[in-house]
Structures are given as structure tokens and as C-alpha cells.
C-alpha positions as YAML, in Angstrom:
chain: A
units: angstrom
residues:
- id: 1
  name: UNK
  ca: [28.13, 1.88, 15.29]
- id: 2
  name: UNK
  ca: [25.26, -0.82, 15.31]
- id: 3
  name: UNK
  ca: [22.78, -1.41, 18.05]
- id: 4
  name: UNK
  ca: [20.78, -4.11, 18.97]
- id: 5
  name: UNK
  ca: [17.78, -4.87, 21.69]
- id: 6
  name: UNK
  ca: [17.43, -8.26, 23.29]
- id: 7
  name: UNK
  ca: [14.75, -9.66, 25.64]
- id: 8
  name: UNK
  ca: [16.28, -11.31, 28.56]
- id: 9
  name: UNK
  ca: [14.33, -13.17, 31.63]
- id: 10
  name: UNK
  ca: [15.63, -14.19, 35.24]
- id: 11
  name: UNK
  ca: [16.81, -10.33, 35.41]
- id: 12
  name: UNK
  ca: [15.32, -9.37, 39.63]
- id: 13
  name: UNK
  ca: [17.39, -6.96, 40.87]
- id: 14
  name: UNK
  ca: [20.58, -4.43, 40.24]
- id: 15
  name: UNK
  ca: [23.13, -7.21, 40.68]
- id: 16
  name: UNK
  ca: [21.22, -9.10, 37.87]
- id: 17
  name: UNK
  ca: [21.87, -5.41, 35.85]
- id: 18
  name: UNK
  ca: [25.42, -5.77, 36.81]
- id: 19
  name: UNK
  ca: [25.91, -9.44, 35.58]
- id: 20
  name: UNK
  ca: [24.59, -8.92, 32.42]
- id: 21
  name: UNK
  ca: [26.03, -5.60, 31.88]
- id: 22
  name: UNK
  ca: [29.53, -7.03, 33.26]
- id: 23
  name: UNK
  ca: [29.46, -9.97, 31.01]
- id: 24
  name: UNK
  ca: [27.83, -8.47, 27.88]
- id: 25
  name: UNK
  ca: [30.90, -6.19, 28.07]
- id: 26
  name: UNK
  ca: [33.31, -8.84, 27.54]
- id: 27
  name: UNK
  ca: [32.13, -9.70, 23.95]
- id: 28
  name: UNK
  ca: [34.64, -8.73, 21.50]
- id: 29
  name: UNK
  ca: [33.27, -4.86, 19.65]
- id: 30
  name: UNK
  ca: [30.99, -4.31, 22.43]
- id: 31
  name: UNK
  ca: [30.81, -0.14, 23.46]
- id: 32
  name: UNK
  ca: [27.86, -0.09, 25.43]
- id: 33
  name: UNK
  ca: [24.59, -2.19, 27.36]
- id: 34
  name: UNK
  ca: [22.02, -0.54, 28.75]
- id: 35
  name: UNK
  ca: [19.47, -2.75, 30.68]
- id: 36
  name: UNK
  ca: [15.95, -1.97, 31.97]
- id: 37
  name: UNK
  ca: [14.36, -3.97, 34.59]
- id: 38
  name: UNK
  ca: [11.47, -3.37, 34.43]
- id: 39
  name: UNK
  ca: [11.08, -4.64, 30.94]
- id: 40
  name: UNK
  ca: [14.19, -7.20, 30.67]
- id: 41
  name: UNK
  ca: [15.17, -5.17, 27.04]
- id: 42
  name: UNK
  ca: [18.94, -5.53, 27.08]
- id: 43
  name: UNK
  ca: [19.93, -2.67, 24.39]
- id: 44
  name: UNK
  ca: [23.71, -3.66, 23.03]
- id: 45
  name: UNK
  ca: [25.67, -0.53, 21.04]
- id: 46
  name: UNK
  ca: [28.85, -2.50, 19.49]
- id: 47
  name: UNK
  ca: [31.33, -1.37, 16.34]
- id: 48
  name: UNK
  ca: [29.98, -4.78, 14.45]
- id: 49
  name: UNK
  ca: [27.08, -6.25, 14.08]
- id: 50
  name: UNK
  ca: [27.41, -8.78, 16.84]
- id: 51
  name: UNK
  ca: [26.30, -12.66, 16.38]
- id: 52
  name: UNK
  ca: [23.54, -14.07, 18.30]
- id: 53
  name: UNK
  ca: [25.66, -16.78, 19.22]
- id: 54
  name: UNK
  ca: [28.28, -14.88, 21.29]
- id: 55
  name: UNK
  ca: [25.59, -12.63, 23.30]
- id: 56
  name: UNK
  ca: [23.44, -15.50, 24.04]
- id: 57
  name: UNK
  ca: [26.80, -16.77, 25.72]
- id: 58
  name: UNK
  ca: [27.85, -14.03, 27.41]
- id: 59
  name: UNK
  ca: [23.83, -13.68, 28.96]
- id: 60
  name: UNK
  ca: [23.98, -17.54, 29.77]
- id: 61
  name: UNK
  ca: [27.08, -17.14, 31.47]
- id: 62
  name: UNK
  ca: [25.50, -14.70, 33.61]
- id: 63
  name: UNK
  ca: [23.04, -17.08, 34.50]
- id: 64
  name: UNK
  ca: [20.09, -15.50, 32.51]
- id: 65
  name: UNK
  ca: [18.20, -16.51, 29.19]
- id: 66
  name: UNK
  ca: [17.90, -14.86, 25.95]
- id: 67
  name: UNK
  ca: [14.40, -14.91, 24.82]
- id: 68
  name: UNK
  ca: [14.25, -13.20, 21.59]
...
């Protein structure tokens, strides 16, 4: 198991949490996202290591931005 934390900004309220979470889980590996708020840290726990590529998509696609 691998784990990674991303920054992510746009994130407001819960249903932002949701989004993120929702489409974060769709990435191929993926076991777990945990999101806080407060400090937009989007923490990913996935079998692989995952590629940048594929979770900037997946945050995109919820309509946010990965910032580092």
C-alpha cells in the first residue's frame, strides 16, 4: 500500500469533499481519500503508486485544481 498527499484549491464545502472523494475513487488501485477542508490536503492510499497524470484528471473532472 502507497500513499500520497496532494494540495487541491476551489474545495468550499462538504459537496466539494464528496466530488473529489467520489471521483478520486474512480482511478484504477485507488483504496482510500481522505480530504481536509480546512487545509485542501487530499491524502490518496492506493495498491500502486498512482501517476500524477490520472489524479490530476480525476480532481479536474471534479471541477477543482491540483496545485502541488
Amino acid at each position: 500500500m502507497t500513499e500520497a498527499t496532494y494540495s487541491v484549491t476551489g474545495m468550499t464545502c462538504n459537496h466539494c469533499v464528496s466530488a473529489v472523494q467520489s471521483e478520486l475513487g474512480k482511478v484504477p488501485g485507488v483504496a482510500s481519500v481522505a480530504v481536509d477542508l480546512a487545509s485542501g490536503r487530499v491524502t490518496v492510499s492506493s495498491e500502486q503508486p498512482l501517476e500524477e497524470a490520472a489524479v490530476r484528471a480525476a480532481i479536474e473532472e471534479a471541477g477543482f485544481e491540483l496545485t502541488a
